[in-house]
C-alpha positions as CSV (number, residue, x, y, z in Angstrom):
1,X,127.5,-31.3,-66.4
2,X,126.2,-29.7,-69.4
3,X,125.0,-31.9,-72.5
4,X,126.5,-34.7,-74.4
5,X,125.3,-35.8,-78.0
6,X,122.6,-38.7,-77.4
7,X,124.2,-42.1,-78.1
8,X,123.1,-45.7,-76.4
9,X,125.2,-46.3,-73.3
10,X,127.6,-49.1,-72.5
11,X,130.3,-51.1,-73.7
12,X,130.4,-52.2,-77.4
13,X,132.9,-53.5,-80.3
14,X,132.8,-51.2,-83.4
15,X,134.4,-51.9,-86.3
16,X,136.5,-54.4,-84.1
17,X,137.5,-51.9,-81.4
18,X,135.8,-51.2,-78.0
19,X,134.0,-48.2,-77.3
20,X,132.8,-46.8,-74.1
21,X,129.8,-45.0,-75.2
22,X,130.9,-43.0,-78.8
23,X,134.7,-43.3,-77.7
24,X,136.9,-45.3,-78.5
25,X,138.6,-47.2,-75.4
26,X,142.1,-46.3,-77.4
27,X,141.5,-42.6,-77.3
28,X,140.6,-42.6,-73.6
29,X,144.3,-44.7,-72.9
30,X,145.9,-42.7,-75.3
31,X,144.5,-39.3,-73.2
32,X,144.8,-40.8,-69.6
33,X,147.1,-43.9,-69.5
34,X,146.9,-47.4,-67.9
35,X,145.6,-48.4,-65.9
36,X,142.4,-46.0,-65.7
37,X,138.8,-46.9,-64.4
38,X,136.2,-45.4,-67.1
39,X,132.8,-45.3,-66.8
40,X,129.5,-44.5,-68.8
41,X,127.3,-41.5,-67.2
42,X,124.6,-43.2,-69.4
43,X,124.7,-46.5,-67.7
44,X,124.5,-44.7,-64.5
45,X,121.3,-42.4,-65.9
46,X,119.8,-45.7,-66.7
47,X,120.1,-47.5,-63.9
48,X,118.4,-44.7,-61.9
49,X,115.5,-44.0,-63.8
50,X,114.8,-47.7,-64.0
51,X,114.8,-47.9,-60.4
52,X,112.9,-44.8,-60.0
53,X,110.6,-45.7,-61.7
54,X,109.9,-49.2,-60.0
55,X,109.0,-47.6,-57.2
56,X,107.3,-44.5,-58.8
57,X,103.8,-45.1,-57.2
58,X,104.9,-45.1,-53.4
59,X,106.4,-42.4,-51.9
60,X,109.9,-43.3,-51.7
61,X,113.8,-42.2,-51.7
62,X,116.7,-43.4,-53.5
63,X,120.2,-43.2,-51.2
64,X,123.1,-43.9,-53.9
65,X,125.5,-45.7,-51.3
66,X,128.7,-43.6,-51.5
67,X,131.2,-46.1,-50.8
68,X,130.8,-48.3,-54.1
69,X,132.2,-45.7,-56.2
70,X,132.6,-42.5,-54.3
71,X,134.0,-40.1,-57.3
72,X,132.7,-36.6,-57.2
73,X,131.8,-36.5,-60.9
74,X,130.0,-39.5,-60.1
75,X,128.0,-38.4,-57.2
76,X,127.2,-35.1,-59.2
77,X,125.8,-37.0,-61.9
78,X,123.4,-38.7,-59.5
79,X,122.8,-35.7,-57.8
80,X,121.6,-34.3,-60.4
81,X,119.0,-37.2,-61.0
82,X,117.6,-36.4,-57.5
83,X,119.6,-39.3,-55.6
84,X,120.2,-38.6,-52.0
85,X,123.5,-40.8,-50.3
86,X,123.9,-43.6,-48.0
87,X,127.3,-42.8,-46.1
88,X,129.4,-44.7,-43.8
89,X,132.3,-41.8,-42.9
90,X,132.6,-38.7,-42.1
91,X,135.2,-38.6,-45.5
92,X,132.0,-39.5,-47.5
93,X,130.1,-37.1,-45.5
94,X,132.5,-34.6,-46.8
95,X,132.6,-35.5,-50.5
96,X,128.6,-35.8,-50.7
97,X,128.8,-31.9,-49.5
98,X,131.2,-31.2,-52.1
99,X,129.4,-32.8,-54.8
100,X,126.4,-30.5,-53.8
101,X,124.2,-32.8,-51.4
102,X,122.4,-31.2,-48.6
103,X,122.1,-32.1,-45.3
104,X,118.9,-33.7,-45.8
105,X,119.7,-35.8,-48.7
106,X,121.6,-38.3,-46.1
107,X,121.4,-41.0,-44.1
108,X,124.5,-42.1,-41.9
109,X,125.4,-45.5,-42.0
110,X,128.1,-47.6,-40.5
111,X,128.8,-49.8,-37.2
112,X,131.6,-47.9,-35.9
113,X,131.2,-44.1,-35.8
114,X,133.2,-41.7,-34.0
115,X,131.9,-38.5,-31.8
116,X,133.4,-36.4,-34.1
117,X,131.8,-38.4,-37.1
118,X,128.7,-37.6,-35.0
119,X,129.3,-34.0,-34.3
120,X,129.9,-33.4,-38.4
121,X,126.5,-35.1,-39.0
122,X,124.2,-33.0,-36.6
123,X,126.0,-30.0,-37.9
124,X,125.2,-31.1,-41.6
125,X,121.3,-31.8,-40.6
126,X,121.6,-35.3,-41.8
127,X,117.9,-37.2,-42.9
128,X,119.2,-39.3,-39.9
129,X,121.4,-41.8,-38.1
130,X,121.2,-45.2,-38.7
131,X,122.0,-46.6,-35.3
132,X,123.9,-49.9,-35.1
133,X,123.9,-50.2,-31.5
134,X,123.4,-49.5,-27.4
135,X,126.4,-47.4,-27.4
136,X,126.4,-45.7,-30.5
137,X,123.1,-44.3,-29.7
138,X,124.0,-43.3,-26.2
139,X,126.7,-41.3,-28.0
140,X,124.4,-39.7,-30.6
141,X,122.5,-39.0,-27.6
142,X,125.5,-36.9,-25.5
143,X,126.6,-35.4,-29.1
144,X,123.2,-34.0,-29.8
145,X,123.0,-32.9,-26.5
146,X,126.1,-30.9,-27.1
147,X,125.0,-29.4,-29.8
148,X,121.7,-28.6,-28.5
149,X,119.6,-30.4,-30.9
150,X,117.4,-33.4,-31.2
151,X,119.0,-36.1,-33.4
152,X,116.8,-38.3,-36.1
153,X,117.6,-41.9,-35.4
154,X,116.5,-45.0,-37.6
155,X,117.6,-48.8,-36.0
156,X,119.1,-50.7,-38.0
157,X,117.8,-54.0,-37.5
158,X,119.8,-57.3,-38.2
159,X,116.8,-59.8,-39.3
160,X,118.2,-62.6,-39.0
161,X,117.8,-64.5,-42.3
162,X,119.9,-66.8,-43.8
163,X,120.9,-65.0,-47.9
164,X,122.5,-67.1,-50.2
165,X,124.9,-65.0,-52.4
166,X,128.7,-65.4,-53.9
167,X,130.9,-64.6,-51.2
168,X,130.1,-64.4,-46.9
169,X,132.0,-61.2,-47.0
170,X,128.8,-59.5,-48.2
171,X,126.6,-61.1,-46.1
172,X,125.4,-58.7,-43.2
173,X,122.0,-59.8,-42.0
174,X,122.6,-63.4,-40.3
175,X,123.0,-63.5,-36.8
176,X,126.0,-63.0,-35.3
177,X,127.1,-60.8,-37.9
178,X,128.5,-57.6,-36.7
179,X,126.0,-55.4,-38.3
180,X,122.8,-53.8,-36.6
181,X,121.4,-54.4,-33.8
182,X,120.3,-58.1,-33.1
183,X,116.4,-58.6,-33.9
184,X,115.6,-59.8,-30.3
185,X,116.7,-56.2,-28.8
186,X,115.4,-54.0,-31.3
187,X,111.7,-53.4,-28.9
188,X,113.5,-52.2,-26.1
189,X,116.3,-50.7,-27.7
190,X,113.7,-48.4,-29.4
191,X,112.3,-47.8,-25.6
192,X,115.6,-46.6,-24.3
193,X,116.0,-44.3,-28.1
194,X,112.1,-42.8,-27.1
195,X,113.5,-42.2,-23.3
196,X,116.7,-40.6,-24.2
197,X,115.7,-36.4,-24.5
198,X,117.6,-35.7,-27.4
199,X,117.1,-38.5,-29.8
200,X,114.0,-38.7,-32.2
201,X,113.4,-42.3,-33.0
202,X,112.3,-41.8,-37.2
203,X,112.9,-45.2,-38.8
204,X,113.2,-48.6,-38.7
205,X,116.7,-49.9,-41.6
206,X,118.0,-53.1,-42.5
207,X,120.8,-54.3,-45.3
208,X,120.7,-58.0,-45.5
209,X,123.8,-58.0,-48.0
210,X,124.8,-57.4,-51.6
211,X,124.2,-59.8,-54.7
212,X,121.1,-60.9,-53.8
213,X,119.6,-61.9,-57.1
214,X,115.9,-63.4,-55.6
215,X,113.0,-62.6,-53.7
216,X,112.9,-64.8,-51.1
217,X,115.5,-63.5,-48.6
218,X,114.0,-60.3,-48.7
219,X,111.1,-61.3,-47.9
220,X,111.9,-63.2,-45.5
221,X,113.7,-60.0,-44.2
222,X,111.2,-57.9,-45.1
223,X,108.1,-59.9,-43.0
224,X,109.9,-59.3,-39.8
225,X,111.0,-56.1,-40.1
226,X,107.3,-55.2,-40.9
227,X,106.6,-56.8,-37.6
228,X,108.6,-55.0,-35.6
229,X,107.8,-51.9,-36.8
230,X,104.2,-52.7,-35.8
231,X,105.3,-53.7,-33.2
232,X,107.0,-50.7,-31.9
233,X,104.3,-48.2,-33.2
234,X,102.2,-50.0,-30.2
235,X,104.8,-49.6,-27.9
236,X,104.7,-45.7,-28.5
237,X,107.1,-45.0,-31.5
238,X,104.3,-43.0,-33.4
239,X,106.9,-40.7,-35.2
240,X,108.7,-43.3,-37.6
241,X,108.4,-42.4,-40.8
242,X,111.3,-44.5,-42.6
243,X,111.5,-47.5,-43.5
244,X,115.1,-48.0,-44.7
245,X,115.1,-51.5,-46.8
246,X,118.9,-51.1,-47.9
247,X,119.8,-52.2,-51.3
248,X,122.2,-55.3,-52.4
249,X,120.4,-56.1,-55.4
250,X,122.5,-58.2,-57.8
251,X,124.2,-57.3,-61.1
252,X,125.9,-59.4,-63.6
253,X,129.4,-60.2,-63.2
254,X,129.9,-63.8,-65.3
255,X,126.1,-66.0,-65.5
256,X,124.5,-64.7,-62.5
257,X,120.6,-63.8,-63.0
258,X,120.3,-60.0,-62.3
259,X,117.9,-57.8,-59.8
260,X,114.5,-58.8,-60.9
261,X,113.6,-54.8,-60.1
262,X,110.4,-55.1,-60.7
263,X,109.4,-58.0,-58.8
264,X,111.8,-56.4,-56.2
265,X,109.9,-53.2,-55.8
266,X,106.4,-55.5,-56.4
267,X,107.5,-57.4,-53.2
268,X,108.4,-54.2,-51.4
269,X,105.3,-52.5,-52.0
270,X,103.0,-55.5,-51.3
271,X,104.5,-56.3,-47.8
272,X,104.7,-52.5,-47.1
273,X,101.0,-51.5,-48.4
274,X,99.1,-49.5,-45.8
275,X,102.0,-48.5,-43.4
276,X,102.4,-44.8,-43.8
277,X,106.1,-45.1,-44.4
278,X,108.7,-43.2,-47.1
279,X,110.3,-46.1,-48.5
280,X,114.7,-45.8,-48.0
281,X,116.4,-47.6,-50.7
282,X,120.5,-47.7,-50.6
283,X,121.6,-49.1,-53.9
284,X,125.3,-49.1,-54.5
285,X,126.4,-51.8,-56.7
286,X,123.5,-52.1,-59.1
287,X,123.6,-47.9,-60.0
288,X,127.1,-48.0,-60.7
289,X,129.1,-51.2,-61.0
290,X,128.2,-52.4,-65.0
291,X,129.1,-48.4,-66.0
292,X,132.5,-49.4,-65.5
293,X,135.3,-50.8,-67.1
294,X,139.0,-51.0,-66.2
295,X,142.0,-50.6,-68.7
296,X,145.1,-52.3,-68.6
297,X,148.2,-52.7,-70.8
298,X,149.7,-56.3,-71.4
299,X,153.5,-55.8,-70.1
300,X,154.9,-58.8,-70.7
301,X,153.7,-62.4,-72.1
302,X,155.4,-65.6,-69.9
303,X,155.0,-69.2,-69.7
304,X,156.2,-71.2,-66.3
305,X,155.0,-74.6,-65.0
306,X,152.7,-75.3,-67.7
307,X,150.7,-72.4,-67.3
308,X,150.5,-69.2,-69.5
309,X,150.7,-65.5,-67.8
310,X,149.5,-62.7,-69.3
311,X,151.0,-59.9,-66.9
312,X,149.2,-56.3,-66.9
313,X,149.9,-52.6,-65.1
314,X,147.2,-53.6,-63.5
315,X,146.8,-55.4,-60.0
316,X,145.3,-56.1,-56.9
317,X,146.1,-52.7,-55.6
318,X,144.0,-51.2,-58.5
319,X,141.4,-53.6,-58.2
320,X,141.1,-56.1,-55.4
321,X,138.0,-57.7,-56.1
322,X,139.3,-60.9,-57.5
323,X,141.9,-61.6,-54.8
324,X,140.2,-60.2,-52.0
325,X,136.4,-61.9,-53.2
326,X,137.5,-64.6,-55.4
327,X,135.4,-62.6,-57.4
328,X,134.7,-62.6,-61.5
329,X,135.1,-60.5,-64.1
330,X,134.7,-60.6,-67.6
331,X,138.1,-59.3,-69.4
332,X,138.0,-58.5,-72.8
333,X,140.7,-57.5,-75.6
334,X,140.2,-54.1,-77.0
335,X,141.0,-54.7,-80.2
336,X,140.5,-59.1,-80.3
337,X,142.6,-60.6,-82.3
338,X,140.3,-63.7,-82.3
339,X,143.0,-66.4,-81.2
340,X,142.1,-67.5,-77.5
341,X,144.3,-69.1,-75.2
342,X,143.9,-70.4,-71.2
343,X,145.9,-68.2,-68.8
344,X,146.4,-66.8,-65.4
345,X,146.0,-62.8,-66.1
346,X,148.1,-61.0,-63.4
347,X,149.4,-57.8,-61.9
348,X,152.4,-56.4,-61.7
349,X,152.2,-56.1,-57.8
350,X,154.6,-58.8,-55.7
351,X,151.6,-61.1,-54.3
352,X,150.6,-64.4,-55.8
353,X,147.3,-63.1,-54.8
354,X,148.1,-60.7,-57.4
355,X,145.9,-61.7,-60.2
356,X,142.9,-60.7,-62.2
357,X,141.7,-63.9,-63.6
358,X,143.2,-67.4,-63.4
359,X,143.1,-70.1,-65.6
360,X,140.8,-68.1,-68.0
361,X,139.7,-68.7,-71.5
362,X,140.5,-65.4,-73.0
363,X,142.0,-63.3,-75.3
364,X,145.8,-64.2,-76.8
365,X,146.7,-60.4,-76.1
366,X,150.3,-59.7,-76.8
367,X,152.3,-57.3,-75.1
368,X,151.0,-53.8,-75.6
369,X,147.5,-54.8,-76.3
370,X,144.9,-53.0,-74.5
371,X,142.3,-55.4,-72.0
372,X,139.3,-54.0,-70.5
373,X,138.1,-55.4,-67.2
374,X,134.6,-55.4,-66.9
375,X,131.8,-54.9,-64.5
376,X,134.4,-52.2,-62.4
377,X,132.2,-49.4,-61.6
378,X,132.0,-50.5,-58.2
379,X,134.4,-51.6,-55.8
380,X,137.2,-50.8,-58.0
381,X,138.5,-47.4,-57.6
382,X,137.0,-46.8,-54.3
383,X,139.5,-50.0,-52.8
384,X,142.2,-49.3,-54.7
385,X,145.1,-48.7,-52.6
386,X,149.3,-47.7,-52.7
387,X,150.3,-51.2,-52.0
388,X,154.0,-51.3,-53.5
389,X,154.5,-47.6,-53.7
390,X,152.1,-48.1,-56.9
391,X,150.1,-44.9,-57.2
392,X,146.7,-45.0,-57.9
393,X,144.6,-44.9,-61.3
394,X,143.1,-42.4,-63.0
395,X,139.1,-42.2,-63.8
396,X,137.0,-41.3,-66.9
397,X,133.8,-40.7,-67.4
398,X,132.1,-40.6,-70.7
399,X,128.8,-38.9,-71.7
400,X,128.0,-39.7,-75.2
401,X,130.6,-38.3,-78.0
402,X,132.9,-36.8,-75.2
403,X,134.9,-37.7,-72.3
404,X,136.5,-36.1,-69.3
405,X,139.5,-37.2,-66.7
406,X,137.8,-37.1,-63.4
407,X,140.4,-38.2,-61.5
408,X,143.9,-37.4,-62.1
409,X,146.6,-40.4,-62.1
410,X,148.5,-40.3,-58.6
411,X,152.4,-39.0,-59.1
412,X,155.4,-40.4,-57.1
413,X,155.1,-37.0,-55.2
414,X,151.9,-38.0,-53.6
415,X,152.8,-40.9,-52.2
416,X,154.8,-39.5,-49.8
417,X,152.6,-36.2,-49.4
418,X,151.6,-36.8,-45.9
419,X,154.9,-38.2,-45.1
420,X,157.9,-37.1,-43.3
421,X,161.4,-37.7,-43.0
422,X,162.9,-34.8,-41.0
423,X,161.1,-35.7,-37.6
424,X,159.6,-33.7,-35.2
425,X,160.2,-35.7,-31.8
426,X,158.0,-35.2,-29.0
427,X,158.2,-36.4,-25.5
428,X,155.5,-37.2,-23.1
């Protein structure tokens, strides 16, 4: 990516106005329109290395998980920092190749993947599989067969412990969730992977969920996943040499207490001491989502029932977080004018689940004023959707003193690219 003039990362006023790294948020709007997703490659760096570093005494890997924020410029720059990826699709399989990851910098994730999904990761020479179930590793098993190979398989292992974070959409480690393969099972599910001739049972993975801001459930998680993989060593499994503990750990979005990293990778190491493993770790969320910021225009200004609207370009097609999660996040005026006011801040899109914020204290942004939504690096862009014929945004990232558009702003024409109108009728 070349080099950038060294300036400290993130997301400051100067001189009144808000600046992504040296550039002012103005310039980038001005360059790329609203709304656009902008990020810091700093923030990123920084995240890394601190993680890196926590766990810099065991041996260990880092798996950026694609799906929070699956931008190519993005996945280069972690690349580059000696990240591997956690995927979940064959599309991300795909993008981590063309952002210059090898076969052996990733592990395949996900609890529904298709033969073909399959065949594409064999052929890539993926680290391995993480298997979420009986018939997804029968599958791997006639795939690899196929091919002729022998296919690296980690379980992923649902342990079963109760996490306590914002929203049960991102729990997936109680039981009865749909995710890995139920703890009970796991012993002779690793028989049948040790019987079946071309599978390699490697690892043992779990992912207990995302903002997870204390110890305890991992812990909790960790302790019997620890077990089991004892466990199954006596049983025979002598060749696991993964252990896969996911990621999840917690960023700040409003007043929640960050990732304690290094009591996290403290705890990690203590309850993993002596077990001959590579650690796995699969952050998502905590590399990239506080590098990110999204910009929006104020349209329009409107008052109705009592209540005070302050309507954007923005919406719940560019960013669904709020509507989908009921989820939080700080929005700021560019350029404040310092008079505040309470309002519902919505999108443009025709949903009264179309909102960014409601009944906020915030900025008294008139029309034409530039917002900044923060805390956007991840899960923003990479749900975005076409939802009223609305075409996506564009992306930014900023090194330093300069900038680049990553992603170009959708045009009408695209959203009917795949589209078409003169049909080709078939019959059966």
């Amino acid at each position: 990516m070349g080099s950038a003039t060294t300036v400290e990362p993130g997301f400051v006023h100067v001189d009144g106005v808000l600046h992504c790294d040296a550039i002012p948020a103005p310039v980038i709007a001005e360059a790329a329109g609203t709304p656009t997703y902008v990020y810091s490659a700093g923030l990123i760096r920084q995240q890394y290395r601190r993680l890196d570093a926590a766990f810099a005494r065991v041996p260990h890997r880092i798996h950026y998980s694609v799906k929070a924020n699956s931008n190519l410029a993005v996945l280069r720059l972690l690349q580059a920092e000696g990240a591997g990826v956690d995927i979940v699709s064959g599309g991300e399989l795909y993008r981590a190749h063309e952002a210059g990851f090898t076969g052996g910098d990733v592990v395949f994730s996900g609890v529904g993947k298709r033969a073909r999904e399959l065949h594409e990761a064999l052929a890539a020479g993926v680290l391995f599989v993480n298997v979420e179930s009986e018939g997804e590793l029968l599958l791997l098993d006639q795939v690899a067969r196929e091919r002729g190979v022998i296919a690296p398989v980690a379980l992923r292992v649902n342990p079963e412990v109760a996490v306590d974070n914002p929203h049960e959409y991102i729990r997936t480690g109680e039981k009865g969730h749909k995710f890995g393969i139920p703890f009970d099972d796991v012993p002779r599910v690793a028989r049948e992977t040790r019987d079946l001739p071309n599978l390699k049972l490697v690892g043992l993975d779990m992912h207990i969920g995302s903002q997870i801001s204390s110890w305890e459930p991992y812990d909790a998680a960790l302790a019997r996943l620890v077990a089991l993989l004892v466990r199954v060593r006596a049983d025979g499994a002598q060749d696991i040499r993964y252990l896969d503990v996911g990621g999840g750990l917690a960023v700040t979005y409003d007043e929640e207490a960050p990732a304690d990293v290094s009591r996290f990778a403290a705890g990690v190491i203590e309850a993993t001491r002596g077990l001959d493993v590579t650690l796995v770790l699969e952050p998502g969320r905590f590399l990239v989502a506080e590098s990110g910021i999204l910009l929006t225009e104020v349209l329009f200004r409107k008052r109705s029932g009592g209540k005070e609207y302050v309507i954007t370009d923005a919406g719940m097609n560019d960013l669904l977080r709020p509507s989908h999660y009921e989820a939080f996040h700080r929005i700021d005026a560019v350029k404040p004018t310092g008079e505040r006011v309470v309002a519902d801040v919505v999108g443009p899109v025709c949903e009264s689940g179309d909102f960014l914020a409601l009944d906020r204290d915030t900025d008294d942004a008139p029309p034409g004023a530039l917002l900044a939504v923060r805390t956007t690096g991840a899960y923003g862009f990479s749900m975005a959707s076409n939802y009223n014929s609305r075409p996506r945004p564009a992306e930014v990232l900023v090194d330093g003193d300069r900038f680049a558009i990553v992603t170009e702003r959708e045009r009408y024409e695209d959203l009917v690219r795949q589209e078409r109108a003169s049909l080709d009728w078939r019959v059966a």
